[in-house]
ZAMARGU-4260 file (C-alpha; in steps of 0.2 Angstrom, whole numbers, plus 5000, padded with zeros to 4 digits):
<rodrens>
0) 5000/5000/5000 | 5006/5018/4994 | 5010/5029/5009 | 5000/5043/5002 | 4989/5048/5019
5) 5004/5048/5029 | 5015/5057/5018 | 5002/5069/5010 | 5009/5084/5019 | 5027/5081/5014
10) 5021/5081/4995 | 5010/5099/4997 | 5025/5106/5005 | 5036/5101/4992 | 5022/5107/4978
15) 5021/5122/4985 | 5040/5128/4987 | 5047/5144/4980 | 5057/5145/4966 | 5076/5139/4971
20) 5083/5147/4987 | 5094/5165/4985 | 5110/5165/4992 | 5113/5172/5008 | 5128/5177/5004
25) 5134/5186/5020 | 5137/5206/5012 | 5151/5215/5022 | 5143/5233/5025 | 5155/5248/5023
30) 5156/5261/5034 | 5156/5281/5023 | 5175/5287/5022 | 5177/5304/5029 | 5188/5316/5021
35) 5203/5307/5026 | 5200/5292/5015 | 5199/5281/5032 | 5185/5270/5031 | 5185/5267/5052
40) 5190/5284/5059 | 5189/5280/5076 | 5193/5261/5078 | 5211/5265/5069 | 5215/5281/5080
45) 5229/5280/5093 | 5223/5280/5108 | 5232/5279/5127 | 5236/5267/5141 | 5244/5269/5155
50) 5260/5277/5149 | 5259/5267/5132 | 5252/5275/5114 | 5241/5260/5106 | 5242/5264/5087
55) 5223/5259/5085 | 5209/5253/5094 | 5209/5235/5091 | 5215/5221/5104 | 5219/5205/5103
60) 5207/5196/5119 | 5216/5181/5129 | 5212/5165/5119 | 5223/5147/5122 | 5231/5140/5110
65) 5239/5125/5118 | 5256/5130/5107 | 5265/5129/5125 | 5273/5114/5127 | 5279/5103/5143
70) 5274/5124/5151 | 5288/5130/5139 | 5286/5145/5126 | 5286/5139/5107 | 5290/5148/5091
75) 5273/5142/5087 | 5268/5153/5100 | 5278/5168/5098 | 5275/5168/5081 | 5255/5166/5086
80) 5256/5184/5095 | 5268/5192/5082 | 5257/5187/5068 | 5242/5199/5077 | 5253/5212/5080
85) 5259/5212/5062 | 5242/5210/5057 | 5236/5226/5066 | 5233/5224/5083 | 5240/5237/5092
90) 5238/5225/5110 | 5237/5208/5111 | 5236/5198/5127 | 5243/5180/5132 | 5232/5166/5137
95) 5236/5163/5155 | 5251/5159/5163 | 5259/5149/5176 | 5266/5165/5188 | 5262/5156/5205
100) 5273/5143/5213 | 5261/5130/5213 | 5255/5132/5195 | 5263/5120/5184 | 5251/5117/5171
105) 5258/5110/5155 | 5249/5120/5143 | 5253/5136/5151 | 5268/5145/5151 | 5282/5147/5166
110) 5285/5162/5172 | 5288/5161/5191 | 5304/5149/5192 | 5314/5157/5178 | 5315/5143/5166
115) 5307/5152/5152 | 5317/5169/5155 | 5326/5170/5139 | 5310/5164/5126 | 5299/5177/5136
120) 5310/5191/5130 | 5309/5183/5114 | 5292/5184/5114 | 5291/5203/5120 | 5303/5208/5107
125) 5295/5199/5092 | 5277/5205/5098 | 5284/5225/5103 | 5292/5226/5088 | 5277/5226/5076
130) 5271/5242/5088 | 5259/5230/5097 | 5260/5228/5117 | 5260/5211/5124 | 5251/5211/5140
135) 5252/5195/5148 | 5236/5187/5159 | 5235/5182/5177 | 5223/5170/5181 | 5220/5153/5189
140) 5204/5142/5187 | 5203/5139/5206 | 5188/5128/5206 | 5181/5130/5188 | 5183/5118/5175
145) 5176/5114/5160 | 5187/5098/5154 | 5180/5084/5157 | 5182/5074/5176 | 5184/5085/5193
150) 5200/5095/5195 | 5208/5087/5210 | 5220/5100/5215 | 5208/5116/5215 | 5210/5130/5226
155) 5195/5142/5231 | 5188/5156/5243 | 5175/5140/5251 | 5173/5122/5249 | 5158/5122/5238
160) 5156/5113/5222 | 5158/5120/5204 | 5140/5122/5196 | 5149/5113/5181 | 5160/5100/5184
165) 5155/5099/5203 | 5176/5100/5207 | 5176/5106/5228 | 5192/5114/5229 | 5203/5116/5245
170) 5198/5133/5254 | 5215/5145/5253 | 5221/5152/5270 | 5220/5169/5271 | 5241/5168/5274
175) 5242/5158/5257 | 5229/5172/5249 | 5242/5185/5254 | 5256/5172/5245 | 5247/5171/5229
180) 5245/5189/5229 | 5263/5192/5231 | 5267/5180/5220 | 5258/5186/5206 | 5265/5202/5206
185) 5283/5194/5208 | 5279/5187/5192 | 5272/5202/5184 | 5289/5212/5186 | 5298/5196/5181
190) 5286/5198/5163 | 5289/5219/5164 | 5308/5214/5166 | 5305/5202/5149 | 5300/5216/5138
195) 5281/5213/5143 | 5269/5230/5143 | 5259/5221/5156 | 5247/5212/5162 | 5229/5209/5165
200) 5218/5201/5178 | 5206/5189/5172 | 5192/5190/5185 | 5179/5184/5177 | 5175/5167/5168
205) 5169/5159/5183 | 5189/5158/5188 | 5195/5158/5205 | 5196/5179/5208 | 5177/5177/5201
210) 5173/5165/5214 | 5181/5175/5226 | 5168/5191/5220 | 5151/5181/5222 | 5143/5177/5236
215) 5136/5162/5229 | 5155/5156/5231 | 5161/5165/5243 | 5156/5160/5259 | 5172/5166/5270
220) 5172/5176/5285 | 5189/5183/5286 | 5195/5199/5277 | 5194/5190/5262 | 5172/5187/5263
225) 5157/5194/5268 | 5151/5209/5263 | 5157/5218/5247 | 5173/5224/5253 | 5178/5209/5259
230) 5174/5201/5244 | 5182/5212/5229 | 5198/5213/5243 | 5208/5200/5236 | 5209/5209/5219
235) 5212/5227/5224 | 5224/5222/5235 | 5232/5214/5221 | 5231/5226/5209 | 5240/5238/5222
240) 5253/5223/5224 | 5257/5223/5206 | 5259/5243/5203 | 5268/5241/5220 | 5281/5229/5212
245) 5282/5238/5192 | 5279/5255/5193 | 5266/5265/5182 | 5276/5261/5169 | 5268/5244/5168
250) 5247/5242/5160 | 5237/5234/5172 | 5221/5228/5164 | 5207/5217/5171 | 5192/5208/5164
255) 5176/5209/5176 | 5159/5198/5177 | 5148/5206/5170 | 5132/5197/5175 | 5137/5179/5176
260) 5117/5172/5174 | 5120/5161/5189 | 5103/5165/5202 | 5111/5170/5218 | 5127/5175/5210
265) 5133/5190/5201 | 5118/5200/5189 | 5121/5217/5183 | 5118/5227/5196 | 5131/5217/5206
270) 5143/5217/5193 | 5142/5237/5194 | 5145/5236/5213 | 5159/5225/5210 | 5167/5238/5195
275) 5165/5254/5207 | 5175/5245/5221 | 5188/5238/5212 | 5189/5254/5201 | 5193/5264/5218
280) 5212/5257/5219 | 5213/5269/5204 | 5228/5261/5198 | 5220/5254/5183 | 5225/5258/5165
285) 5209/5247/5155 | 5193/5237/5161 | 5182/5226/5150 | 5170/5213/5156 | 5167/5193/5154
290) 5151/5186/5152 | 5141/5168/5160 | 5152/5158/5172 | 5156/5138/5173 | 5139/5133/5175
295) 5124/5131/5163 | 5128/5149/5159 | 5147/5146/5153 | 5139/5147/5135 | 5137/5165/5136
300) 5155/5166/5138 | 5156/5162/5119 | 5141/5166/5110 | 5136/5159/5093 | 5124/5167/5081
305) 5108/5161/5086 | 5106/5178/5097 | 5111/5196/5095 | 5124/5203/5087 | 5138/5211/5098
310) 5125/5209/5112 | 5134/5216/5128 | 5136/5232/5123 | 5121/5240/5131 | 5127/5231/5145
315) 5146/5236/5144 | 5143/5256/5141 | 5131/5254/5160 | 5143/5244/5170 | 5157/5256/5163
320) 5149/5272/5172 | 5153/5263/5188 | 5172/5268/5182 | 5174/5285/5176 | 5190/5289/5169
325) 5199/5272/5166 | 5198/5266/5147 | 5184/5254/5144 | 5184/5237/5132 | 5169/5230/5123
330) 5171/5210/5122 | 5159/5198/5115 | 5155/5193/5097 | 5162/5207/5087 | 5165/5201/5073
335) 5165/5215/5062 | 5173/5232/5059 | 5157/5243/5058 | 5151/5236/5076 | 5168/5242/5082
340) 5166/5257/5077 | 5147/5260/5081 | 5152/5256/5100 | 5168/5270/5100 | 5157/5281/5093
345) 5142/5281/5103 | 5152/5280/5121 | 5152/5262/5125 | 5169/5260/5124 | 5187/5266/5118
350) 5194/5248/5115 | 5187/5235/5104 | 5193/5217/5110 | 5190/5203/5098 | 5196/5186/5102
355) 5189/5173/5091 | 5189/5187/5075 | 5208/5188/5077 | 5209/5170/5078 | 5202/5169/5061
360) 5212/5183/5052 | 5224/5189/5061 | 5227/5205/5048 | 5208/5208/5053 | 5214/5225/5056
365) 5225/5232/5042 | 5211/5223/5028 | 5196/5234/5038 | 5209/5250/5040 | 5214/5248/5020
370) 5197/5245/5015 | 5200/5226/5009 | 5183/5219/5020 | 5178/5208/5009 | 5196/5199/5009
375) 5193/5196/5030 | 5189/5177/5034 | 5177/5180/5047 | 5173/5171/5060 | 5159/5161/5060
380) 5156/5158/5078 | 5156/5141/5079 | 5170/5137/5094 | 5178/5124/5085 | 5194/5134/5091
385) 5187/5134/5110 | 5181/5114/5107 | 5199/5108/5101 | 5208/5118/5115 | 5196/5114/5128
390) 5200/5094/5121 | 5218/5097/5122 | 5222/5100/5105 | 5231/5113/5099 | 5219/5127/5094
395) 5213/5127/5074 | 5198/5137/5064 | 5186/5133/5052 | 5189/5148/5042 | 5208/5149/5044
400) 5219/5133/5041 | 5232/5142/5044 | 5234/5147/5061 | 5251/5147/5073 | 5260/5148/5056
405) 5273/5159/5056 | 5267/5167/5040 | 5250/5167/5042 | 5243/5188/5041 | 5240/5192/5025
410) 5247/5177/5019 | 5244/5175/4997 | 5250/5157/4991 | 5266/5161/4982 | 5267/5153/4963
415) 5271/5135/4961 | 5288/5131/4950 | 5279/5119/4938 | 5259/5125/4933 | 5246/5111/4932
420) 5230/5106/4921 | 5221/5104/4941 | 5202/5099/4941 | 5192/5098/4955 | 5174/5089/4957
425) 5164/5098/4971 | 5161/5116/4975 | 5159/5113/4994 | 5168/5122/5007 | 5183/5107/5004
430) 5182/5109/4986 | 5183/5129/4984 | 5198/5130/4999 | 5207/5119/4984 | 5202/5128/4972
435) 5208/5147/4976 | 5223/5142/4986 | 5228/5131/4967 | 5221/5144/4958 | 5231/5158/4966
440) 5248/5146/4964 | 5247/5148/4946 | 5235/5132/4943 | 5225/5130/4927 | 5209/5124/4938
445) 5191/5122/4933 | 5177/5118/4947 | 5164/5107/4943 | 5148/5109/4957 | 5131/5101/4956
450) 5123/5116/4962 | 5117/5134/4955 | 5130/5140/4969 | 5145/5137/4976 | 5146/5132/4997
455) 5138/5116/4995 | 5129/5107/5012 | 5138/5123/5024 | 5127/5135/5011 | 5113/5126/5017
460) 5118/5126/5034 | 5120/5144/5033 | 5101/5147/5027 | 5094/5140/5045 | 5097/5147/5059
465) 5111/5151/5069 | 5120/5148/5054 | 5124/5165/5044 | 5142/5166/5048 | 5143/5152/5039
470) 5141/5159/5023 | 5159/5169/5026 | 5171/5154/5022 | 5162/5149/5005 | 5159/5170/5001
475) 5179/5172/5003 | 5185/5155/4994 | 5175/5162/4981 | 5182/5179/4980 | 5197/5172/4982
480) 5196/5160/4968 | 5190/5173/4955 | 5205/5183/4960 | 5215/5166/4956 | 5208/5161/4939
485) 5198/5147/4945 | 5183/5142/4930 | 5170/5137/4939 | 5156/5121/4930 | 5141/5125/4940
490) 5123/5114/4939 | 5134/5101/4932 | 5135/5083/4939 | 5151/5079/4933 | 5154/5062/4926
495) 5171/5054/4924 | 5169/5057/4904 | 5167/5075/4910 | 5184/5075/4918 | 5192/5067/4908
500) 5188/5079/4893 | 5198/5091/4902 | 5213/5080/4900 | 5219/5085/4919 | 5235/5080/4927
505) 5226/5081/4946 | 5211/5077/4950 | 5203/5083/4967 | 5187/5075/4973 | 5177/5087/4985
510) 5159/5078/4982 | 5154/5077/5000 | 5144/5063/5008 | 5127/5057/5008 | 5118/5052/5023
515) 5117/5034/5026 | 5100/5024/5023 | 5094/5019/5042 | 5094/5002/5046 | 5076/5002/5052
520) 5066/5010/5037 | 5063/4997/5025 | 5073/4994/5009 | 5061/4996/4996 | 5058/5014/5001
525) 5077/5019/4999 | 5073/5024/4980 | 5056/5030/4980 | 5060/5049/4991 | 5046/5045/5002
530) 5060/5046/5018 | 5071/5060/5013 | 5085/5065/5025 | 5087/5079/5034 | 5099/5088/5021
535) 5088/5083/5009 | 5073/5090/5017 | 5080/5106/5022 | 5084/5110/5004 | 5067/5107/4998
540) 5058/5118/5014 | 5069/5134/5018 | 5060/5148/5010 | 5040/5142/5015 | 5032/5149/5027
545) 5016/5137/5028 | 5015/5129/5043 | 5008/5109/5041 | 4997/5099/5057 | 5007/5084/5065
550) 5022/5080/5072 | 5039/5078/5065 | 5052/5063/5072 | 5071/5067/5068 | 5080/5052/5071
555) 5098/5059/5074 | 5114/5049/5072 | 5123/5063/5067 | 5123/5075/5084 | 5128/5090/5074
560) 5126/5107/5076 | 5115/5107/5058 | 5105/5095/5063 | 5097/5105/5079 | 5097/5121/5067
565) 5086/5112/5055 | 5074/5105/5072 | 5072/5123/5075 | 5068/5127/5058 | 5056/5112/5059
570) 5046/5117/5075 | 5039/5135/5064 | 5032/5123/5050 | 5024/5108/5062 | 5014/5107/5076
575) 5027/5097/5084 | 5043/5091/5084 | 5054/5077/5093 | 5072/5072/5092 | 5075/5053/5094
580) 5092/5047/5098 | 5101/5031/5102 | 5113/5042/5112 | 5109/5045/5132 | 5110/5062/5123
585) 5112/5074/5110 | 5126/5086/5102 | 5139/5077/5109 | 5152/5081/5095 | 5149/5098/5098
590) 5155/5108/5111 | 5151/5111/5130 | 5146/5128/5128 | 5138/5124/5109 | 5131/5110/5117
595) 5124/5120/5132 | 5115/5134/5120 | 5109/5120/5109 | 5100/5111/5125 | 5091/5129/5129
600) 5085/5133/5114 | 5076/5116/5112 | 5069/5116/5130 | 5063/5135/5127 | 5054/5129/5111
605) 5048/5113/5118 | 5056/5104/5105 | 5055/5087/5114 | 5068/5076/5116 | 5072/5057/5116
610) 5086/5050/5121 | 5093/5032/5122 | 5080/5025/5109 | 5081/5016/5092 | 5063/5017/5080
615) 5058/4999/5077 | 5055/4993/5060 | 5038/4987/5063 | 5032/5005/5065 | 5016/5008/5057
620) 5021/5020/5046 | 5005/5020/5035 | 4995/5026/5050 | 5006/5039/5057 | 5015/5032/5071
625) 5034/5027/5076 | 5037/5015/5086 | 5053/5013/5093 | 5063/5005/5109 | 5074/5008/5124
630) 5088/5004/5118 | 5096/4997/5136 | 5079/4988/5143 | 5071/4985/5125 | 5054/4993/5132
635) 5042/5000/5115 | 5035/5018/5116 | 5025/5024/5100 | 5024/5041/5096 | 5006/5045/5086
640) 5001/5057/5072 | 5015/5058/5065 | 5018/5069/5048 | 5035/5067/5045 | 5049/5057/5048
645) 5066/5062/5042 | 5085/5056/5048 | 5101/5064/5051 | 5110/5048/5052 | 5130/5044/5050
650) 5137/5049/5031 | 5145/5039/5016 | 5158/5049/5005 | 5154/5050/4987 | 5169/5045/4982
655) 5165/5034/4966 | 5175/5041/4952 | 5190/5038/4963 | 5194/5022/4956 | 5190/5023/4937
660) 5201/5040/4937 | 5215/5033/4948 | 5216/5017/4934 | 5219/5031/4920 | 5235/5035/4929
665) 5230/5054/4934 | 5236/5060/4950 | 5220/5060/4962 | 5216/5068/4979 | 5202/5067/4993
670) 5195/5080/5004 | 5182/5083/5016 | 5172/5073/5016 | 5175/5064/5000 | 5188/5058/5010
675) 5181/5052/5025 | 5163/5061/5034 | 5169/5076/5048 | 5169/5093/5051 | 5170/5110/5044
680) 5189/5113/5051 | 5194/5095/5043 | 5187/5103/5025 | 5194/5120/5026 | 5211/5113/5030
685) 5213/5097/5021 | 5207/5109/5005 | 5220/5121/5010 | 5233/5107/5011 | 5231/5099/4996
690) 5230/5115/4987 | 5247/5120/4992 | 5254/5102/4989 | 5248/5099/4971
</rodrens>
């Protein structure tokens, strides 16, 4: 029997879609030039701190890298920071350091016994001289911890439990408070005796000076907690420590909480009291603020693009009354040039601290000050960089393959010795990062894509929502393929007669993947498009607005950021809509704080969630319902009135004119997935890769 009741809805939608989807193609807005010819007037004006001229208003924020190795300073590392600085920053600040006695973390850097004297010099001088201040970060986690298991050798103001990781740390003494303090500004000369313009004191984050400020984890009842003094003493008395120990010819910056969205903890109002107290010691050269703390809040620390755009700054230009007179940072999803210069303008602040932006093209600031905006590889807000570090890895981007090397701002491929007849089948994300970087070597290389436009599935992904940024990786690769020569094939299913015809001497297969047929749906429906998958699906509904009875059932094997994007998109157009996993949950290749937005958006919009269950194959589909089981006690549950089923299951590469062109004898590569089913980062760096090798 024909499935046409319970599939009706799925063929009106289809019938009643728009012509093909426009591209979203993410449009880099320019701000008017004045009469100088300066498209950002205020972000690129000097500016000062502390005794030190900054050259323009753009600062590098704190992010790890994990290119510390064994706690030692790396070129890789020195060449990090330099990279920034000869990309335009005019500040840039480390990720934290090891500057107490008892820090000895590996992936953090030594500073307090001396072995890294001689690198830490070498650091300062590469980063001064490109006219860019290095200001190097104090910090220590004391009980917060967002890797996975406890920290068992935690220090905090009170032997409560993390809100994240539950770690209980051991209470500090109120001597040993008065060592750290000490210590720390020991170590803060020993880095101003280095070449270092600074430092800055990372209170926020949830970290251990943040623990000290709320009372929620602050429970002492020496000088060190109770009332608001008590609690904000530690840092002032640390900040007086370290201009004590290195003069007022030393920065000394410090990121605050803003409100950390813990109930009991530190809201906005808070976060104003704690900024007027600790501004008092008024020996402070900058201030910024730090946002969510390590809880179920620690995603607001790093927000993606399912919220606002730069969405503290209303925020950040309140709290920064309670501190007139000392320069003020905005921090937090700035990704580009115009929002900088919106928040100097209007009085929010007179730094603009970007983080992941300057992870993802660290000559960020001399493309926006020349007027080259379109050339920026933009973040895309995704924290794959925070998810690799965070993982122990050392830190990559989807948009920028080339981070940590040592020529990476501004880098242009340089021309290969001996030109190639190069053609490439896929104008994915893998594809086009294979194309331009070919192309701009010198290459003689034609694209063929499938597709009307180039982008491929991560076009598609940046259509829903939470996705936009997306669109910046395929929008450069393009541009930066037409600058290369690249002939693009588009709408064209290439087949192996087709590449042949083009008699190249490499081939580079960039088709992507397909998702796999589940196990559970019978056989005879595999070629019929009665059960499309989700990518499938999502191609056929963005841009309707109709909204259909019944319940949608996603059966996700992927646990992917797209697939909870497109359950969103999903819960506009159905009554209802239910995730069902065999996993005991869901996003778990994404990351904590990815993960953690993911879980509230769902719960906000009642997007049900199933976990730890497999559909049966003995669903009666033909009446609406979906049957499926437990998969640890085998008990059934049937879900009823059901529209539409779709599946976001594991993916098989379309790899199949591999082997009839490898058998001609031409040269043949795979990326993305073409080679094996991953992630964005794997594509945009294999792609790059390969187009530097061929």
């Amino acid at each position: 029997m024909v499935l046409e009741s319970f599939y009706l809805c799925i063929f009106c939608v289809l019938n009643r879609i728009a012509s093909a989807i426009s591209s979203n193609t993410k449009q880099v807005s320019s701000a008017k030039m004045k009469d100088t010819g300066q498209p950002y007037p205020a972000l690129f004006s000097s500016f000062q701190i502390g005794s030190f001229q900054l050259k323009n208003r753009v600062v590098h924020a704190s992010m790890s890298t994990r290119f510390v190795d064994r706690s030692r300073v790396t070129q890789a590392l020195i060449d990090y920071h330099v990279n920034r600085g000869r990309g335009g920053a005019a500040m840039t600040i480390t990720e934290p350091l090891n500057m107490l006695s008892f820090q000895n973390s590996a992936h953090k850097a030594n500073v307090f016994d001396g072995t890294n004297s001689d690198a830490l010099k070498q650091w300062a001088e590469g980063v001064e001289n490109e006219d860019c201040r290095l200001i190097g970060q104090v910090q220590d986690s004391g009980r917060g911890r967002h890797e996975q298991g406890r920290n068992l050798v935690a220090i905090g103001p009170s032997a409560l439990p993390d809100d994240l990781s539950w770690t209980v740390p051991h209470v500090l003494t109120s001597s040993k408070v008065e060592q750290i303090i000490a210590e720390y500004a020991y170590s803060s000369r020993l880095l101003q005796v280095a070449g270092f313009s600074g430092v800055e004191i990372s209170a926020g984050h949830g970290h251990l000076f943040h623990q000290f400020f709320s009372r929620w984890s602050n429970k002492r009842e020496d000088k060190y907690g109770g009332d608001l003094d008590g609690r904000t003493r530690l840092v002032r008395e640390l900040i007086l420590a370290i201009r004590a120990e290195c003069g007022r010819k030393f920065i000394i910056g410090i990121k605050l909480p803003g409100e950390d969205g813990l109930k009991g903890s530190i809201d906005l109002d808070e976060a104003y009291s704690i900024t007027k107290k600790v501004a008092a010691t008024n020996e402070l050269d900058y201030l910024t603020f730090a946002w969510g703390t390590h809880a179920d809040t620690l995603d607001l620390h790093l927000p993606d693009l399912h919220g606002e755009r730069a969405p503290y700054l209303t925020k950040i230009k309140k709290l920064r009354e309670a501190a007139p007179g000392i320069p003020c940072g905005a921090l937090g999803l700035i990704t580009d040039p115009n929002e900088g210069e919106k928040a100097l303008n209007d009085g929010t602040a007179d730094l603009v601290m970007l983080g992941r932006p300057l992870v993802t093209d660290p000559a960020w600031s001399i493309k926006a000050q020349e007027g080259r905006e379109a050339q920026i590889r933009y973040c895309v807000s995704g924290n794959t960089c925070w998810h690799l570090i965070t993982g122990g890895a050392k830190i990559q981007c989807d948009n920028n393959p080339r981070v940590g090397s040592s020529d990476e701002a501004d880098w242009w491929p340089t021309q290969a010795l001996q030109k190639r007849k190069v053609v490439i089948v896929g104008s994915g994300i893998a594809g086009l990062e294979t194309a331009w970087v070919a192309g701009a070597r010198g290459h003689d290389v034609t694209v063929f894509g499938s597709s009307s436009e180039v982008g491929g599935k991560t076009r598609l992904h940046a259509e829903l929502p939470g996705g936009e940024n997306l669109s910046s990786i395929y929008d450069y690769q393009k541009l930066s393929a037409d600058r290369g020569g690249v002939k693009f094939e588009l709408n064209h299913h290439a087949s192996l007669d087709d590449v042949l015809s083009l008699h190249p001497e490499v081939v580079v297969l960039a088709a992507g993947s397909h998702m796999s047929w589940p196990s559970f749906l019978p056989e005879e429906y595999e070629d019929e498009g009665i059960f499309l998958d989700l990518r499938t699906l999502m191609g056929s509904l963005i841009g309707r607005s109709a909204v259909q009875p019944g319940t949608v059932v996603i059966y996700d094997h992927d646990h992917t950021a797209m697939t909870y994007a497109a359950a969103e998109f999903l819960n506009d157009q159905f009554d209802r809509v239910i995730i069902l996993t065999p996993r005991e949950r869901i996003a778990s290749d994404e990351s904590l704080v990815n993960r953690q937005g993911i879980y509230r958006r769902l719960h906000k919009k009642r997007i049900e969630i199933v976990t730890s269950g497999e559909p049966l194959g003995s669903s009666n589909f033909e009446d609406g319902q979906v049957t499926y089981a437990n998969v640890f006690t085998g008990d059934e549950f049937v879900i009823e009135n059901v529209a539409l089923l779709t599946y976001a299951t594991s993916r098989v590469p379309n790899n199949q004119l591999s082997a009839p062109i490898r058998e001609t004898g031409v040269d043949v590569h795979l990326v993305g997935d073409c080679y094996a089913p991953r992630f964005v980062v794997t594509a945009t760096s294999e792609g790059h890769t390969v187009g530097n090798t061929i």
